[in-house]
OpenMM code with the backbone's topology and positions (N, CA, C; nanometers):
from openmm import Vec3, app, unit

residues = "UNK UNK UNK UNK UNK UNK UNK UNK UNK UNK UNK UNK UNK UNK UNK UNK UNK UNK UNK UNK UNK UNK UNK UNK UNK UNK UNK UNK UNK UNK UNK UNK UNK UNK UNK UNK UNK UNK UNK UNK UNK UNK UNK UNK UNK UNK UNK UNK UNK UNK UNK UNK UNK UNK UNK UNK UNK UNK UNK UNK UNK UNK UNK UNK UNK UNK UNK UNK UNK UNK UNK UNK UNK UNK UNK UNK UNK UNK UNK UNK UNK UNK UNK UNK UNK UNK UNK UNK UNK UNK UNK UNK UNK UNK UNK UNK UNK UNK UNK UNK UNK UNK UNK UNK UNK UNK UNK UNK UNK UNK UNK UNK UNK UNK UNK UNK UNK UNK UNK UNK UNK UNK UNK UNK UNK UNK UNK UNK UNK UNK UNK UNK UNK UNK UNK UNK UNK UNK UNK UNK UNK UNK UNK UNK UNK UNK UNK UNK UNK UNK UNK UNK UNK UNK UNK UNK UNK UNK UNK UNK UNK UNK UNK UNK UNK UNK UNK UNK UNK UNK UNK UNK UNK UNK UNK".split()
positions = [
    Vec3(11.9797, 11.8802, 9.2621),
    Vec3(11.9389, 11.7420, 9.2764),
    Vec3(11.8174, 11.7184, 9.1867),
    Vec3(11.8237, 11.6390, 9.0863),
    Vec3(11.6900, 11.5914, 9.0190),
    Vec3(11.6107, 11.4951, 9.0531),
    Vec3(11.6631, 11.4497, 9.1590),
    Vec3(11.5706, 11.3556, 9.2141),
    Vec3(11.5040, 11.1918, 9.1439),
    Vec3(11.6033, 11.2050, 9.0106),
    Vec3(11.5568, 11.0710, 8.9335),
    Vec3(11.6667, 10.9496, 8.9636),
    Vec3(11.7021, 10.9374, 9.0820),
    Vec3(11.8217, 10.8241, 9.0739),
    Vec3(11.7313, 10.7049, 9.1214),
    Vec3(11.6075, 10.7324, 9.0769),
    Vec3(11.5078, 10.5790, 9.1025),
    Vec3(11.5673, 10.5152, 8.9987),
    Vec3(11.6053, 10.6000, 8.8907),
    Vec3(11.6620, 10.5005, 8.7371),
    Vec3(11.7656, 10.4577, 8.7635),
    Vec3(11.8829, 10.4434, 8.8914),
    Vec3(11.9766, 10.3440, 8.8747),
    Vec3(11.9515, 10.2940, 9.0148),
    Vec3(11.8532, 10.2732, 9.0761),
    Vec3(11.8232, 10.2152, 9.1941),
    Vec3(11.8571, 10.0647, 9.1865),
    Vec3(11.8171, 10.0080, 9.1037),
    Vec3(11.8256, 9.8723, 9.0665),
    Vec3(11.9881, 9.8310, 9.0803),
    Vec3(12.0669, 9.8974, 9.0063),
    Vec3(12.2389, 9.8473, 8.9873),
    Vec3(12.2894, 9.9252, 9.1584),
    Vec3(12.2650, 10.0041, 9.2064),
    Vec3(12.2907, 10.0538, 9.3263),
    Vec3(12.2572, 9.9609, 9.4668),
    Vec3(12.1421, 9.8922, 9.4592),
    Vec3(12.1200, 9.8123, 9.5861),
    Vec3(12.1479, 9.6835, 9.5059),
    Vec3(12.1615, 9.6074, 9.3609),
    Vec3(12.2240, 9.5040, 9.3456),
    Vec3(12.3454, 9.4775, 9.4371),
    Vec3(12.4258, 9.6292, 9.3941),
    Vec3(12.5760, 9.6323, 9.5017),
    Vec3(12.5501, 9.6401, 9.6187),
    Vec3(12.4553, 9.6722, 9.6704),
    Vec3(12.4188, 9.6537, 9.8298),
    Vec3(12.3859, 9.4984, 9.9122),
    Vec3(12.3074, 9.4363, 9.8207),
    Vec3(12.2401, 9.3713, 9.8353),
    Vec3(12.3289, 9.2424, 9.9456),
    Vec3(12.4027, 9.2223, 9.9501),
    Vec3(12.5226, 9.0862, 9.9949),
    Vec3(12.4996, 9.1967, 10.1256),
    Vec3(12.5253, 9.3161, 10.1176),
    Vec3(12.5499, 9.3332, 10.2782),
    Vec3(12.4041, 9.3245, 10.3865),
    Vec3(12.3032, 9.3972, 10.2716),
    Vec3(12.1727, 9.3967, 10.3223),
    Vec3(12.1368, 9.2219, 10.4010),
    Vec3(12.1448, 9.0935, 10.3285),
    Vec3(12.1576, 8.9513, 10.3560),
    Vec3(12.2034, 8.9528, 10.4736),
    Vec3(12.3619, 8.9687, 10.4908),
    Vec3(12.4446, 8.9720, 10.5781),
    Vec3(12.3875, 8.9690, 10.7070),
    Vec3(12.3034, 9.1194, 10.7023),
    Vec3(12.2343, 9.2142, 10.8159),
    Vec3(12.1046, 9.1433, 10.8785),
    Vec3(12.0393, 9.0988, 10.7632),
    Vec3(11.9086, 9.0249, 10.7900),
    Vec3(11.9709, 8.9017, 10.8472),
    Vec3(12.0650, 8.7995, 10.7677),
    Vec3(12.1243, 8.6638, 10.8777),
    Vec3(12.1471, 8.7600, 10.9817),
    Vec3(12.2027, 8.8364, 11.0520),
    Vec3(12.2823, 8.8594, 11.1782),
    Vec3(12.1397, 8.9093, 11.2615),
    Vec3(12.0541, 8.9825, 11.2425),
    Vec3(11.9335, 8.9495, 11.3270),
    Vec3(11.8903, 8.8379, 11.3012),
    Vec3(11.8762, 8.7867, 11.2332),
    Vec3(11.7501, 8.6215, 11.2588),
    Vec3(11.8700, 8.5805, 11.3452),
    Vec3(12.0074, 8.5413, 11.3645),
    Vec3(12.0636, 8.4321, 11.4581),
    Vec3(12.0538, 8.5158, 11.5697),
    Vec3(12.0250, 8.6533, 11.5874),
    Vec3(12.0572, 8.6938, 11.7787),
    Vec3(11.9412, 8.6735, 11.7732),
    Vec3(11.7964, 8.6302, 11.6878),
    Vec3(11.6821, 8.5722, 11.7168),
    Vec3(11.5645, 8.6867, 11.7008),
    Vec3(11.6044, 8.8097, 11.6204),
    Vec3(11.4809, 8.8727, 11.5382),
    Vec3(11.4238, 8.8378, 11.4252),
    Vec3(11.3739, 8.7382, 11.4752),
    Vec3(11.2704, 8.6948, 11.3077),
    Vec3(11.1273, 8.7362, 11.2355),
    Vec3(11.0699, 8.8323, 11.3345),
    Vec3(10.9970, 8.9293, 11.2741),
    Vec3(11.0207, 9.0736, 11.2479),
    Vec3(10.9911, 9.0959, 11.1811),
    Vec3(11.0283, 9.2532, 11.1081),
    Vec3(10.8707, 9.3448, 11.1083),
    Vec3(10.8705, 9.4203, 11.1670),
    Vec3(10.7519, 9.5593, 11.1563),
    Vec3(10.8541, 9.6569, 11.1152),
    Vec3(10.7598, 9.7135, 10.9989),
    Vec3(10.7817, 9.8448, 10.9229),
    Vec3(10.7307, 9.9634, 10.9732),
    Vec3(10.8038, 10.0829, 11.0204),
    Vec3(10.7083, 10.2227, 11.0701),
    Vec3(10.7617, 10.2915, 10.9593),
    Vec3(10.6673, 10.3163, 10.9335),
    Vec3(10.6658, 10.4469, 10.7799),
    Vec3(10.5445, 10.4644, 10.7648),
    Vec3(10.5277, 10.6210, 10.6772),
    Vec3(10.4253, 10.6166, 10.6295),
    Vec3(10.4311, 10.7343, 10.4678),
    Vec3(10.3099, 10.7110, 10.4149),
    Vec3(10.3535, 10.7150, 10.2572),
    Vec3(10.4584, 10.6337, 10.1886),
    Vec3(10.5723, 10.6425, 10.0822),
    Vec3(10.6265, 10.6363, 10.0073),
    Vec3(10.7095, 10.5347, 10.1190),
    Vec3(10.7385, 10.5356, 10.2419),
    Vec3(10.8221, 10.4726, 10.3287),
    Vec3(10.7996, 10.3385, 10.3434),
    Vec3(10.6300, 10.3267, 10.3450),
    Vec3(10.6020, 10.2016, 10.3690),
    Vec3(10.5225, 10.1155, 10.2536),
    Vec3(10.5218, 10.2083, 10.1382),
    Vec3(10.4604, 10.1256, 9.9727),
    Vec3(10.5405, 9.9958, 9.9580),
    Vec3(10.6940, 9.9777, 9.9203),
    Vec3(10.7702, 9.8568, 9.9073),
    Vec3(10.6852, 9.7922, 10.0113),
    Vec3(10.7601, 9.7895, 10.1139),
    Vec3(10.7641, 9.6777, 10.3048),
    Vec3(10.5950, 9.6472, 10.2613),
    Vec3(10.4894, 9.7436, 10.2159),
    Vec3(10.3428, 9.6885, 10.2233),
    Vec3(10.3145, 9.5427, 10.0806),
    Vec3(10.3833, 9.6048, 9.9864),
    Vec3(10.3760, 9.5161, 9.8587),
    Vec3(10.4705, 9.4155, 9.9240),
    Vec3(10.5570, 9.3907, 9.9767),
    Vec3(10.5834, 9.2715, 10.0461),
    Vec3(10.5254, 9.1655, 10.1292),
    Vec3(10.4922, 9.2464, 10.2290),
    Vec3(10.4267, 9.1586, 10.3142),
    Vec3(10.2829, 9.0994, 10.2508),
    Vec3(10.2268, 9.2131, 10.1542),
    Vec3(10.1120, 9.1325, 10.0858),
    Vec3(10.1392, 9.0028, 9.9787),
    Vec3(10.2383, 9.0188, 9.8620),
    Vec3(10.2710, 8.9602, 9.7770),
    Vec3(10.3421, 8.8421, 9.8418),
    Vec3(10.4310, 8.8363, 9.9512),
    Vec3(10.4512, 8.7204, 9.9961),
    Vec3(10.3578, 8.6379, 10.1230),
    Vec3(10.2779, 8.6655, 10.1655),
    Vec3(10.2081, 8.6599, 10.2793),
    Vec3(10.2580, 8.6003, 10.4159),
    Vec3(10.3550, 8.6522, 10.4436),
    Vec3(10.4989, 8.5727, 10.5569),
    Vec3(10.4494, 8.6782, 10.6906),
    Vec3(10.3555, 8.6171, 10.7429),
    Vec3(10.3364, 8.7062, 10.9177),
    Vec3(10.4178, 8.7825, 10.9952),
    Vec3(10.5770, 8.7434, 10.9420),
    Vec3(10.7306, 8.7747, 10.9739),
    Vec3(10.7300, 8.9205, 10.9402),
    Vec3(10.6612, 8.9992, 10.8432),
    Vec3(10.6971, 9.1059, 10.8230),
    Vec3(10.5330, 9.2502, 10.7413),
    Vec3(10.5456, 9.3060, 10.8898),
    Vec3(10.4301, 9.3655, 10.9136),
    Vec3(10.4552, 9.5402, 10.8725),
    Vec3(10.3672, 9.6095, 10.8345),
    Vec3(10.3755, 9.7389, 10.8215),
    Vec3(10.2742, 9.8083, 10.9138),
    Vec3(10.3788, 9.8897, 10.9873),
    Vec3(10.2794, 10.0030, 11.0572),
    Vec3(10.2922, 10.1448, 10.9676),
    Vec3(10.1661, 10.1376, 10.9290),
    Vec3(10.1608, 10.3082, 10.8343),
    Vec3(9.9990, 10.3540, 10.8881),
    Vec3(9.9638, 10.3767, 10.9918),
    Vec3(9.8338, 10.4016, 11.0634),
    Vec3(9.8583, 10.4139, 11.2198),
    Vec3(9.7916, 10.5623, 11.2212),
    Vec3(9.8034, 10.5793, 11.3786),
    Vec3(9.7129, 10.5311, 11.4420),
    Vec3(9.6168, 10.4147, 11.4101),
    Vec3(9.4913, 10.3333, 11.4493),
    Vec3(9.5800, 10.3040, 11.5814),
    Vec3(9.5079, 10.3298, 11.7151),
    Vec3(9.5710, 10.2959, 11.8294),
    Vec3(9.5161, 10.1144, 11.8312),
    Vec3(9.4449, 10.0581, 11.7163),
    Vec3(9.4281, 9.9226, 11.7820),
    Vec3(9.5702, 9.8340, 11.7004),
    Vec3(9.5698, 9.9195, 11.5769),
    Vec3(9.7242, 9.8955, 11.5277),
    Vec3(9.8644, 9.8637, 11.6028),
    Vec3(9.8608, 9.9991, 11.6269),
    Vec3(9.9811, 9.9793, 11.6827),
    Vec3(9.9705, 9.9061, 11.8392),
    Vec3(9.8399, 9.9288, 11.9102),
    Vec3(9.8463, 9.8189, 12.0379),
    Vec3(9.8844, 9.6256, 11.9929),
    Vec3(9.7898, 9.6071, 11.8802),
    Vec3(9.8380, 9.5010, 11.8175),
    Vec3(9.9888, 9.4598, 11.7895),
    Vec3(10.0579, 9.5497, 11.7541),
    Vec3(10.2290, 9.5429, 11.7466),
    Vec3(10.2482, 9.5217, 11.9138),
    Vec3(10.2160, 9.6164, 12.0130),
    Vec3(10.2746, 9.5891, 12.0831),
    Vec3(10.2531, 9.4842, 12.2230),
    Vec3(10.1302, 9.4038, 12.1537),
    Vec3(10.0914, 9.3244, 12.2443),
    Vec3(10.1195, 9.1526, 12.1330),
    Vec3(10.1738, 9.1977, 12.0538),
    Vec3(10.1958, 9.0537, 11.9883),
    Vec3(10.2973, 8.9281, 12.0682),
    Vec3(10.2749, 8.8609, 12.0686),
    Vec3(10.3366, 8.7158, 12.0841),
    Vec3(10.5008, 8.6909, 12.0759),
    Vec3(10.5223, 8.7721, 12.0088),
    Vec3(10.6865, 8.7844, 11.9304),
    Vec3(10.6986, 8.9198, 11.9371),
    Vec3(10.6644, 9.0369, 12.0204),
    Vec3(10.6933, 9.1274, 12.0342),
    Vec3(10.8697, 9.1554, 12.0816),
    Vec3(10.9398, 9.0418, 12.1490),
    Vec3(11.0572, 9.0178, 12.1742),
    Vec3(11.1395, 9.0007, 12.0814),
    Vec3(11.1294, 8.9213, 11.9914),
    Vec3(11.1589, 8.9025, 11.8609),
    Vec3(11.1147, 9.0114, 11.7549),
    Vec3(11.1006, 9.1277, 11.7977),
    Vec3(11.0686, 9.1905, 11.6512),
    Vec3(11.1714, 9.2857, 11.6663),
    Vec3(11.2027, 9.3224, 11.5213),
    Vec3(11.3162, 9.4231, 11.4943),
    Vec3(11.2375, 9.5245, 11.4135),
    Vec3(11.2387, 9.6719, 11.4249),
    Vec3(11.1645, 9.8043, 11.4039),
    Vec3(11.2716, 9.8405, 11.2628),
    Vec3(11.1996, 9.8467, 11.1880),
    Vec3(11.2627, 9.9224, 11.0930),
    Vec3(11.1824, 10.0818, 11.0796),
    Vec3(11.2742, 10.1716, 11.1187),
    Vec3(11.1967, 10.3571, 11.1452),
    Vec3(11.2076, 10.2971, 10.9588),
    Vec3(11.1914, 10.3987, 10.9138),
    Vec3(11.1729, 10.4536, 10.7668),
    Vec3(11.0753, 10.6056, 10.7619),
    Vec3(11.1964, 10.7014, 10.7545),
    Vec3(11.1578, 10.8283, 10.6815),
    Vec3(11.2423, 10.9252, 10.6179),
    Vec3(11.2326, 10.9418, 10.4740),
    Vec3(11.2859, 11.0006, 10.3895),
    Vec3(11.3628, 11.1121, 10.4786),
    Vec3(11.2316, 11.2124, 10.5171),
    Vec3(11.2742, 11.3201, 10.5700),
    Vec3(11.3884, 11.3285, 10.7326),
    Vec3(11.3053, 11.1742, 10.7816),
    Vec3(11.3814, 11.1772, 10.8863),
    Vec3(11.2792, 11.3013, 11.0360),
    Vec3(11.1844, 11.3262, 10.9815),
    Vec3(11.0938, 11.4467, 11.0804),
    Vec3(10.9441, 11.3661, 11.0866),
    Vec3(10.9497, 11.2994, 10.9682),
    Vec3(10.7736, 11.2399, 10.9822),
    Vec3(10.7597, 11.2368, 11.1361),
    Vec3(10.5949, 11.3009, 11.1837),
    Vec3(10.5773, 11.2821, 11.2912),
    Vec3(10.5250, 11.1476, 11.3155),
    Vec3(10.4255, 11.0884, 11.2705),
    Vec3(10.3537, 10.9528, 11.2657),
    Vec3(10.4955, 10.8377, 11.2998),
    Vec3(10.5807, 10.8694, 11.2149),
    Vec3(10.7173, 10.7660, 11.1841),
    Vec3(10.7966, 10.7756, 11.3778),
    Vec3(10.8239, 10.8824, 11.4039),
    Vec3(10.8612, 10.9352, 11.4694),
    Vec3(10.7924, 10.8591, 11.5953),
    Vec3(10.6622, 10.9327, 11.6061),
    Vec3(10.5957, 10.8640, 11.7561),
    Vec3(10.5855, 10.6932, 11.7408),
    Vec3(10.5639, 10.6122, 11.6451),
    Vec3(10.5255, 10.5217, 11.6917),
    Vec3(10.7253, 10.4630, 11.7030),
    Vec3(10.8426, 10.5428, 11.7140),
    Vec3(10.9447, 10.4964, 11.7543),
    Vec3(10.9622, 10.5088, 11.9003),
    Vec3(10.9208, 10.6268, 11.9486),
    Vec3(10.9143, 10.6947, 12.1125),
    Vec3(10.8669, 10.5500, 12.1450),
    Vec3(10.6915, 10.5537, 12.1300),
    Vec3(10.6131, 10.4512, 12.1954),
    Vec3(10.7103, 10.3111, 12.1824),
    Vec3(10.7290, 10.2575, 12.0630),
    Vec3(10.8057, 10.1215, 12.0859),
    Vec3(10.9150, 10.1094, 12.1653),
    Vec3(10.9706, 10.2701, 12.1764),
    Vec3(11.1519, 10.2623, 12.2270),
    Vec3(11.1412, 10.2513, 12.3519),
    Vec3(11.0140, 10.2761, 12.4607),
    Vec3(10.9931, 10.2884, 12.5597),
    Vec3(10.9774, 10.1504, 12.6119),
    Vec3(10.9580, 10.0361, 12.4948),
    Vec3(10.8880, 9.8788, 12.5654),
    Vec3(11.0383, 9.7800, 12.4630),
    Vec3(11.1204, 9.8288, 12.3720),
    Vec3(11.2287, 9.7304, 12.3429),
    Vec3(11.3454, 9.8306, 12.3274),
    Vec3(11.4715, 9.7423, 12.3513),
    Vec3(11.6172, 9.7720, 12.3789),
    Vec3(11.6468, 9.9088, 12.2242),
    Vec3(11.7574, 9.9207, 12.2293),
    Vec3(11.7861, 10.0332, 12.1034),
    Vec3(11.8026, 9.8876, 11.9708),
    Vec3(11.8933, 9.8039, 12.0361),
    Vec3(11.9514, 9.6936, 11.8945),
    Vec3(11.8533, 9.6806, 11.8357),
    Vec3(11.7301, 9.6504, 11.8522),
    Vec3(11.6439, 9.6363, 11.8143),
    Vec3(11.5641, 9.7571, 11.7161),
    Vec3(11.6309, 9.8643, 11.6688),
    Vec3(11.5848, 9.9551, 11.5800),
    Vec3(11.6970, 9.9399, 11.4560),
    Vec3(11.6574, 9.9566, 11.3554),
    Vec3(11.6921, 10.0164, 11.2590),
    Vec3(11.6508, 10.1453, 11.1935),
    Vec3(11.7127, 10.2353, 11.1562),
    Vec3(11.6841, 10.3392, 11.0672),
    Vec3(11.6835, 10.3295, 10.9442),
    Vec3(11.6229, 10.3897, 10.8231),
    Vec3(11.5972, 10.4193, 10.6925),
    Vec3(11.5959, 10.5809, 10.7029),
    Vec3(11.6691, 10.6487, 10.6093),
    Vec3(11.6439, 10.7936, 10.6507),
    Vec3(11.7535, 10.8637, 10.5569),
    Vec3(11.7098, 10.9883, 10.4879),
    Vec3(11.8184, 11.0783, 10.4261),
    Vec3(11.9609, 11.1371, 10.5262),
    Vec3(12.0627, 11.1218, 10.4488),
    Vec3(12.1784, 11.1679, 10.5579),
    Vec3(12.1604, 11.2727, 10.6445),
    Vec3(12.1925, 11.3267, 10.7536),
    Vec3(12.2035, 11.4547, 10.7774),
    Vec3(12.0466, 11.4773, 10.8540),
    Vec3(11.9374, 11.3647, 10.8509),
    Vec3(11.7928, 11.3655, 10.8661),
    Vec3(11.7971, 11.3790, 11.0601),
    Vec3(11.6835, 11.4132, 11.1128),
    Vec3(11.6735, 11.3950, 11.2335),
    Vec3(11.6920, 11.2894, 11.3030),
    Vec3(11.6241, 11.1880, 11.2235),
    Vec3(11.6333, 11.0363, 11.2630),
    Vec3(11.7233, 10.9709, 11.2284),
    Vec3(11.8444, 10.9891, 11.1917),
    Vec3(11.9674, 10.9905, 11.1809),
    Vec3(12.0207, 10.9953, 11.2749),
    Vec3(12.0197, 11.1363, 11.3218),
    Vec3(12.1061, 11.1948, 11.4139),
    Vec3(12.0679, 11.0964, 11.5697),
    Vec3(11.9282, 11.0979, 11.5791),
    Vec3(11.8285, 11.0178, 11.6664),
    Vec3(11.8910, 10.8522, 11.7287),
    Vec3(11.9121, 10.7939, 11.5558),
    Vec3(11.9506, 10.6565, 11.5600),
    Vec3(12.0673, 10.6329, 11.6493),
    Vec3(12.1650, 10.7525, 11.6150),
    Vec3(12.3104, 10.7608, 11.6333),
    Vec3(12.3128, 10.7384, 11.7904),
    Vec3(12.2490, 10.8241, 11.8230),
    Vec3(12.2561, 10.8878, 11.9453),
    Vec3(12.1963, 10.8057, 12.0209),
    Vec3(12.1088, 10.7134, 11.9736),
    Vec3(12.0377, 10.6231, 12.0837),
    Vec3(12.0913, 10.4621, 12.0695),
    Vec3(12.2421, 10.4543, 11.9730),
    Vec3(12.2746, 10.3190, 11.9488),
    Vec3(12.1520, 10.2520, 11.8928),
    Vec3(12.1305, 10.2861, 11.7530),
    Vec3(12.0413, 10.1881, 11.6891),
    Vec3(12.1254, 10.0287, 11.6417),
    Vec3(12.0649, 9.9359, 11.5843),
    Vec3(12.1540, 9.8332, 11.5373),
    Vec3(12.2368, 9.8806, 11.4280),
    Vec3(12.1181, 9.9754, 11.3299),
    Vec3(12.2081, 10.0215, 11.2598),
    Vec3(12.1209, 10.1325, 11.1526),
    Vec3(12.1465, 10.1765, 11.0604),
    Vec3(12.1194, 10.3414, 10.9917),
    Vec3(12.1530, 10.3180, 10.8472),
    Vec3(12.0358, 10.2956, 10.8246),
    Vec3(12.0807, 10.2437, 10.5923),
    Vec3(12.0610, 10.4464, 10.5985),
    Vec3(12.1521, 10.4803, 10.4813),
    Vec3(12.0738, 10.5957, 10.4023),
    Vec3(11.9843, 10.5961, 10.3253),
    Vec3(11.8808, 10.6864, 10.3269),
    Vec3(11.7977, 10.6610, 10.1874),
    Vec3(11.8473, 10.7008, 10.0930),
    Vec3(11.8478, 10.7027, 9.9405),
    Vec3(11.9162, 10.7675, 9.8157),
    Vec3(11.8367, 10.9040, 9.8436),
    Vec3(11.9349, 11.0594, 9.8911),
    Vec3(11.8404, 11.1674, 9.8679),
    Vec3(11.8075, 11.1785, 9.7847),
    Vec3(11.8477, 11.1499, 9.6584),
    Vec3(11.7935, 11.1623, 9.5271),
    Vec3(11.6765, 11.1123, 9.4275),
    Vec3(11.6518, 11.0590, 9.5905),
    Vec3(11.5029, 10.9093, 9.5266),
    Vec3(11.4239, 10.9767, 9.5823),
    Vec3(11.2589, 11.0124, 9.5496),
    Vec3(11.1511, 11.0233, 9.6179),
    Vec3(11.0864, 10.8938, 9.6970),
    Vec3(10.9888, 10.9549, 9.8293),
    Vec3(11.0061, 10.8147, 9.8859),
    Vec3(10.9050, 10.6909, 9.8370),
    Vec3(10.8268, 10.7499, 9.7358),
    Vec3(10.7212, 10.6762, 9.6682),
    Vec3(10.7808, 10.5707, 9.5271),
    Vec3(10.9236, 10.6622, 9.5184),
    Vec3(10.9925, 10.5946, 9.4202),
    Vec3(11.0972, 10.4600, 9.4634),
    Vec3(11.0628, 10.4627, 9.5631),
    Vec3(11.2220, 10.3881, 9.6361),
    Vec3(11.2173, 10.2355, 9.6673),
    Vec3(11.1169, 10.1758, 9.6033),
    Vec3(11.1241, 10.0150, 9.6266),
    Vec3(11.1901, 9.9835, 9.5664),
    Vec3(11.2602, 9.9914, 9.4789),
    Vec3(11.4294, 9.9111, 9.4678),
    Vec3(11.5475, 9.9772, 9.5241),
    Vec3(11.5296, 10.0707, 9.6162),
    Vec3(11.6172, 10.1391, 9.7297),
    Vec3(11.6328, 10.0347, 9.8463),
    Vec3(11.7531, 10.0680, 9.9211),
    Vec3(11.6989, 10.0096, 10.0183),
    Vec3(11.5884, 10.0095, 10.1387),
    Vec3(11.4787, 10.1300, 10.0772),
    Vec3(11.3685, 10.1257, 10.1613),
    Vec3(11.2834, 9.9886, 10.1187),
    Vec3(11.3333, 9.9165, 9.9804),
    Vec3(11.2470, 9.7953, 9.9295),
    Vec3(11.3319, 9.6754, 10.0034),
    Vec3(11.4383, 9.7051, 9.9754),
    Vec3(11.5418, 9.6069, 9.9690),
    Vec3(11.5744, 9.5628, 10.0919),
    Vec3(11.5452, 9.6256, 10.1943),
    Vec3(11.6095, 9.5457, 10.3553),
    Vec3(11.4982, 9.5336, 10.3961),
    Vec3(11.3806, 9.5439, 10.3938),
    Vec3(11.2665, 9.4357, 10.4472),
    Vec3(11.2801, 9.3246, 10.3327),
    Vec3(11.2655, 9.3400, 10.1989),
    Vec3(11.3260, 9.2220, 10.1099),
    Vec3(11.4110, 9.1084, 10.1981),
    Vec3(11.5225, 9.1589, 10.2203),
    Vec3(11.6114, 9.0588, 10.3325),
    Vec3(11.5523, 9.0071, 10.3956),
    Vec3(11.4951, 9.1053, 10.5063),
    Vec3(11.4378, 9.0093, 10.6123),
    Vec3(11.3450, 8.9361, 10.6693),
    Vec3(11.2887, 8.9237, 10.5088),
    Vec3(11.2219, 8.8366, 10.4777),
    Vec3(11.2689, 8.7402, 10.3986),
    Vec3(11.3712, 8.6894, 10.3604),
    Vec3(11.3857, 8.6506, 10.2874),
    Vec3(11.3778, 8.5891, 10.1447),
    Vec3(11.3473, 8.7409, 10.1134),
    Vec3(11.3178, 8.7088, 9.9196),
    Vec3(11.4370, 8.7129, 9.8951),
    Vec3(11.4307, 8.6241, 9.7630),
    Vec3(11.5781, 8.6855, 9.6310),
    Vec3(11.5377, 8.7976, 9.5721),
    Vec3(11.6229, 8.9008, 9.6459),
    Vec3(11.6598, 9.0402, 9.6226),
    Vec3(11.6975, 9.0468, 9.5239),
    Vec3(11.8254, 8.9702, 9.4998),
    Vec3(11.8922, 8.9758, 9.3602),
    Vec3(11.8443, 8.9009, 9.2232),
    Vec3(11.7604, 8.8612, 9.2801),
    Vec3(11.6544, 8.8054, 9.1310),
    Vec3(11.5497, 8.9063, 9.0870),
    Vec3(11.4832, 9.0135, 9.2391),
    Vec3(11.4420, 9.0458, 9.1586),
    Vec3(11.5007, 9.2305, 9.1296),
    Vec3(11.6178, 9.2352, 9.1858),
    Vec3(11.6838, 9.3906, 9.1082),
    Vec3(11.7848, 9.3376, 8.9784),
    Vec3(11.7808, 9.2285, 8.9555),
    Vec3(11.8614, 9.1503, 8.8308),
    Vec3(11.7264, 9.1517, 8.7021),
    Vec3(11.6281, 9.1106, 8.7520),
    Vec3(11.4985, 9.1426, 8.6706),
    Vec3(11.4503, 9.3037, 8.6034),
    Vec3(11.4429, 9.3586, 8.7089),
    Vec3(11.4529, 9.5406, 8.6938),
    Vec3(11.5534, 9.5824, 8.6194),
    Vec3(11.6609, 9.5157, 8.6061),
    Vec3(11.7651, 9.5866, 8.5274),
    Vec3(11.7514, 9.5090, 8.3860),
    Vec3(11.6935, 9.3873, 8.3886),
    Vec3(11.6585, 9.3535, 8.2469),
    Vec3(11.5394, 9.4009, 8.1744),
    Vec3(11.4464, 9.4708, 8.1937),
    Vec3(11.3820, 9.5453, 8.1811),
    Vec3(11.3688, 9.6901, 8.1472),
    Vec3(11.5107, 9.7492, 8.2327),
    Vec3(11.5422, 9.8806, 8.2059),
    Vec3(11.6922, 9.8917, 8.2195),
    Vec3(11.7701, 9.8349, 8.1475),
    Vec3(11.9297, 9.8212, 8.1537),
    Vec3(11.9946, 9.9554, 8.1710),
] * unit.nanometer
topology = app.Topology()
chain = topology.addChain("A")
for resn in residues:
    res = topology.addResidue(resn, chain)
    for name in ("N", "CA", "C"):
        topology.addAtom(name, app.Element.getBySymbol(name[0]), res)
């Protein structure tokens, strides 16, 4: 594995991209319209350049075990309305990991999503606990490399950026 398939990341979640939409409409109508990110490092770089570059309250990153952090997630207003996106390459991050226990203990499973290499713990985890649902990460992507993966690309959704404007941009740039 060389680990450089960041270079066709762009034409890879272009083809994703209609289903990623899909996924994001089908939570906002059962009425998840905020999105928190658990990752940390490379998991949560995209989801952070998002939520900063667009400034939409809708979509938050937890990458800090600051207990006023994550009490903040879980004492928010729309804590009912939020949908968990896990995100970890490895699928073992401990940080990634606990703040899923802690949330899984106060909202339903539908309400998780996974991000994670095939075959990963948190995979197996998602499966087993009926998540909504389980993107793969590209194993071949590092996780610092992966904002035009769908570790960029499905908080992209659900927030609603044009995804495809901007992995249509990336590929004009690097065809």
């Amino acid at each position: 594995m060389d680990r450089l398939a960041w270079r066709t990341a762009p034409r890879a979640s272009l083809a994703q991209w209609d289903d990623l939409v899909r996924f994001a409409d089908a939570a906002r109508r059962d009425g998840l319209n905020r999105t928190v990110v658990c990752g940390m490092g490379g998991s949560s770089l995209a989801p952070e350049v998002l939520a900063s570059s667009f400034a939409n309250p809708s979509l938050s990153v937890l990458d800090s075990t600051d207990p006023s952090a994550v009490l903040a997630v879980a004492r928010a207003r729309d804590f009912d309305r939020t949908l968990f996106v896990v995100c970890s390459k490895s699928g073992s991050t401990v940080e990634t990991l606990g703040f899923y226990h802690y949330f899984a203990a106060r909202a339903e499973a539908a309400r998780f999503v996974a991000i994670t290499d095939p075959g990963s713990p948190l995979e197996a985890l998602a499966r087993d606990r009926g998540f909504r649902a389980v993107f793969p990460h590209p194993p071949d992507v590092g996780g610092r490399y992966a904002a035009l993966t769908v570790v960029g690309m499905l908080p992209a959704a659900l927030l609603g950026v044009n995804g495809r404007e901007l992995l249509e941009r990336a590929l004009a740039v690097d065809p």
